[in-house]
C-alpha positions as CSV (number, residue, x, y, z in Angstrom):
1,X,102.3,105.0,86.4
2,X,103.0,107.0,83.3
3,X,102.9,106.1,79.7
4,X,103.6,107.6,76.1
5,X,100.7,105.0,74.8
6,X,98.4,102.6,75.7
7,X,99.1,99.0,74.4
8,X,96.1,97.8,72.2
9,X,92.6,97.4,73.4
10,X,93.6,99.3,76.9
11,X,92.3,102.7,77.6
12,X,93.8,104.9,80.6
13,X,91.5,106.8,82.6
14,X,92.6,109.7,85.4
15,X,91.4,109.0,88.3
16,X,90.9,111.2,91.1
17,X,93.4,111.1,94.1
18,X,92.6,111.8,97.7
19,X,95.7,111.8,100.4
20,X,96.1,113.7,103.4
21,X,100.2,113.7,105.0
22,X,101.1,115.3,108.2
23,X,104.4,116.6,109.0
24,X,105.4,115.0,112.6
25,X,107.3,117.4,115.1
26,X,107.5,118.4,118.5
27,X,105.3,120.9,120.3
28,X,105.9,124.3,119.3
29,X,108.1,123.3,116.3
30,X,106.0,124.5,113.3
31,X,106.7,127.5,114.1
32,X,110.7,127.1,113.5
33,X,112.0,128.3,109.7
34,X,112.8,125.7,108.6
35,X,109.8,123.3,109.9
36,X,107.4,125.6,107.8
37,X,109.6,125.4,104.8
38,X,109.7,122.1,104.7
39,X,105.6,122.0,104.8
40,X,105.2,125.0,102.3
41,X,107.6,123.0,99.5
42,X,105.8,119.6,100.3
43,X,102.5,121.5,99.7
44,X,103.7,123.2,96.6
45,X,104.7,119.9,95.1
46,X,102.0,117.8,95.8
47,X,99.2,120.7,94.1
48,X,101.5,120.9,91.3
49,X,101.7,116.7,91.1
50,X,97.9,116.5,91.4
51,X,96.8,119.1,88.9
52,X,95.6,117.7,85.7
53,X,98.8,116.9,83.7
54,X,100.9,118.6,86.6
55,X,104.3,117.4,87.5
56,X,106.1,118.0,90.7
57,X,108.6,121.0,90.5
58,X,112.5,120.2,89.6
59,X,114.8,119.8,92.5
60,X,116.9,123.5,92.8
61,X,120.5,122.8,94.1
């Protein structure tokens, strides 16, 4: 959720955010370009979504 304000008498607290995601693929596949790719960008947007006051990169393309 994200807001400019709180309405009146409501105060927003950050909470912390635990999640762990796997990438599913066959044996021998993270190895392939584009497979790791794929992991490092998800990786890089989710540390940048999870910082304090982070946002996840801009889409390139």
């Amino acid at each position: 959720m994200g807001t400019d304000e709180a309405p009146d008498g409501v105060i927003l607290i950050r909470l912390s955010l635990f999640r762990r995601s796997r990438v599913a693929y066959r044996a021998g596949g993270g190895t392939h370009p584009a497979i790791a790719a794929f992991v490092a960008a998800a990786r890089t947007a989710v540390s940048a979504a999870a910082s304090p006051g982070g946002r996840a990169p801009e889409p390139r393309g």
